[in-house]
Phi, psi and omega in degrees: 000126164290163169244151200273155178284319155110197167263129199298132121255219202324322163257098207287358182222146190241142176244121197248117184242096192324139155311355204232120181274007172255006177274269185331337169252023144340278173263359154265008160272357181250329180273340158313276166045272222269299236051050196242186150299138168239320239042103176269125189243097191274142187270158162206128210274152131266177180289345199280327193303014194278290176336147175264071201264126176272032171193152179316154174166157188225023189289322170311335170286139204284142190308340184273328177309303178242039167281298189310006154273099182190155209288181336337113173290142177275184183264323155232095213264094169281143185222170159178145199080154198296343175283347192256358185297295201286345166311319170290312154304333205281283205280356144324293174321327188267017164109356211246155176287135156219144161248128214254132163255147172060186188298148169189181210255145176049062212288308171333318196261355148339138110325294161236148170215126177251130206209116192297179175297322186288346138332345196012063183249001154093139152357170165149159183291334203239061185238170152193114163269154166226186177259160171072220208208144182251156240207178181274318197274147163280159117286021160259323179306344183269300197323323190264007147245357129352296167293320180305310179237065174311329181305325188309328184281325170324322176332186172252141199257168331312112186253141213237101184275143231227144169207110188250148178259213168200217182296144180293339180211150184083213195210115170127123184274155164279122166329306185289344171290332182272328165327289191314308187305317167296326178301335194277305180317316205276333167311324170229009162282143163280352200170127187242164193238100171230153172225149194270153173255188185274346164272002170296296164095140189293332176299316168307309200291316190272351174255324140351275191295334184302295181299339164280013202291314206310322210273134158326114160237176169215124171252140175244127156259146183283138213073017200259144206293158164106158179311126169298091168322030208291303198304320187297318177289348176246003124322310188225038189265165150279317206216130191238136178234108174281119188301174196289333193284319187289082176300337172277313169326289201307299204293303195296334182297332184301325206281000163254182182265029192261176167287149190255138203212114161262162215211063191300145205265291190127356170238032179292150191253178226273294179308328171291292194327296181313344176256339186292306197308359206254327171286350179295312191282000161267016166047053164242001161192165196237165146274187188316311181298311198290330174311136012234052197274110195267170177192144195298126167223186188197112178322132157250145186247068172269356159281001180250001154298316205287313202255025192271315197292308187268343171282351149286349170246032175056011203301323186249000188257179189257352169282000000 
C-alpha cells in the first residue's frame, strides 16, 4: 500500500548512509551533485539485517536507526548496498522517489538503480550502468586542488601518482609487494606521488617509501600529519597506478585524464577481477605489465551521469 506524500520538508533528498564508508560514499556523492539540500540518515544495523529481505522494510535496522525514519517525508531518497534496499523501498511507499547503487533484492521497485558494468546485470528500464562505482570526486574538486597543491607540479615529469591499498578484507600488505611495485613505479617515473590507505599497514608503507627513495617522490603514509594529498595526485599525476583492490580508487581515477595502470595486489576476488576487465574493455585503464607504455583516454564523470539520469526522469519534481 502507498501513503500519499504529504508535506515535504526542509531536505527534499534524504541520503541513507551505510556504515562502511566507501558503501556511503556512494550515495553522497550523487546528493553532492544534485546541489540541493540533503539530509544525511545514518543506517545502523540490527541483527535481522543478515537476512536476505525482498521487501520494504525497515526490521533490519537497530531501534535507534528506525526512530529517525519519520515524516516529513522526502522528495527523493539515496541509497546504495544491498541492506539499505529494503529501507528504501519502505520510504517509497511513503511517497519519496529512490535511487538505489548497486545490486540488492528487490531492484524492480527503483526508480533508478546504478549498477557498474562489472556487475553484468543486464539492461532495464529503470537501470544505468557506469563503469567503476559513483564516488565523491569532481572535476571541479580536481580543478580546485590543482591549486591547493600547486607544489606537486614542480616535481619532475612524468609524474606517476600512486594510490595504494592492501588486502580486500583486513589490514597489512606484504611488504614485498609494495616494494616490488614501488621499485617498477619508480623505473619509469620522473617523479612519484603516492599516498598509502589504513590497509596498507605501516610495514608496507615503510618498504614503499624505501623503494621510491631513487626517485622525487612525495608519500602520504596514512596517519601521518598534514592534509592527505589524494585530490592533489589525481590532479597533477601524468600517469596514475592503481592498486587492484580499491573498487573506489579505481572508480575516481577515471575523472582524470591521465592514463590508469592497474596494479593487482594478488588477492582481488572474482568482483575486483570483473571491474578491472570492464575497464580494459572500455580502453580506460591498462594493466601494470603494459606500463608505461602510453595511451590516450577521456576522463569519465559517471555521477554527474547519473545525476543527468535523474533529472531526466523527473526524479526531483513533485508530480
Amino acid at each position: 500500500m502507498s501513503h500519499r506524500p504529504g508535506k515535504r520538508g526542509p531536505e527534499p533528498v534524504w541520503v541513507l548512509a551505510d556504515p562502511r564508508a566507501g558503501t556511503a560514499a556512494q550515495a553522497l556523492g550523487i546528493a553532492e551533485r544534485l546541489g540541493l539540500p540533503f539530509r544525511t540518515v545514518p543506517l545502523e544495523w540490527g541483527v535481522l539485517a543478515r537476512l536476505p529481505i525482498a521487501w520494504p522494510s525497515l526490521m533490519g535496522l537497530s531501534p535507534a536507526a528506525r526512530a529517525a525514519m519519520a515524516p516529513p517525508w522526502p522528495r527523493l531518497v539515496i541509497s546504495a548496498g544491498r541492506r539499505s534496499a529494503p529501507v528504501v523501498l519502505w520510504l517509497k511507499r511513503r511517497g519519496a522517489r529512490v535511487v538505489h547503487c548497486m545490486r540488492a533484492p528487490g531492484s524492480a521497485g527503483f526508480d533508478l538503480q546504478v549498477v557498474g558494468a562489472h556487475d553484468g546485470m543486464g539492461p532495464a528500464p529503470n537501470r544505468i550502468e557506469i563503469l567503476g562505482a559513483a564516488h565523491r570526486v569532481t572535476p571541479a574538486a580536481l580543478a580546485a586542488a590543482r591549486e591547493r597543491f600547486a607544489a606537486l607540479g614542480d616535481l619532475p615529469p612524468p609524474r606517476v601518482g600512486l594510490l595504494l591499498g592492501g588486502p580486500v578484507r583486513g589490514e597489512g600488505l606484504d611488504a614485498g609487494i609494495a616494494a616490488a611495485l614501488g621499485r617498477r613505479v619508480a623505473g619509469f617515473a620522473g617523479s612519484v606521488i603516492a599516498t598509502a590507505s589504513r590497509r596498507t599497514g605501516a610495514a608496507a608503507t615503510a618498504a614503499l617509501a624505501e623503494a621510491l627513495a631513487p626517485v622525487p617522490h612525495r608519500l602520504h603514509a596514512w596517519g601521518s600529519p598534514g592534509e592527505n594529498p589524494y585530490l592533489g595526485i589525481l590532479a597533477w599525476a601524468d600517469v596514475m597506478v592503481v592498486s587492484g583492490d580499491s573498487v573506489s580508487m579505481l572508480s575516481e581515477a577515471l575523472v582524470t585524464p591521465a592514463p590508469i595502470f592497474i596494479a593487482p595486489l594478488g588477492d582481488e576476488g572474482p568482483r575486483h577481477r570483473a571491474l578491472h576487465a570492464s575497464l580494459h574493455a572500455a580502453g580506460q585503464a591498462r594493466p601494470i605489465d603494459d606500463a608505461p607504455a602510453p595511451f590516450v583516454r577521456q576522463p569519465r564523470d559517471e555521477v554527474g551521469r547519473i545525476v543527468a539520469a535523474i533529472h531526466e526522469r523527473g526524479l526531483l519534481t513533485d508530480e
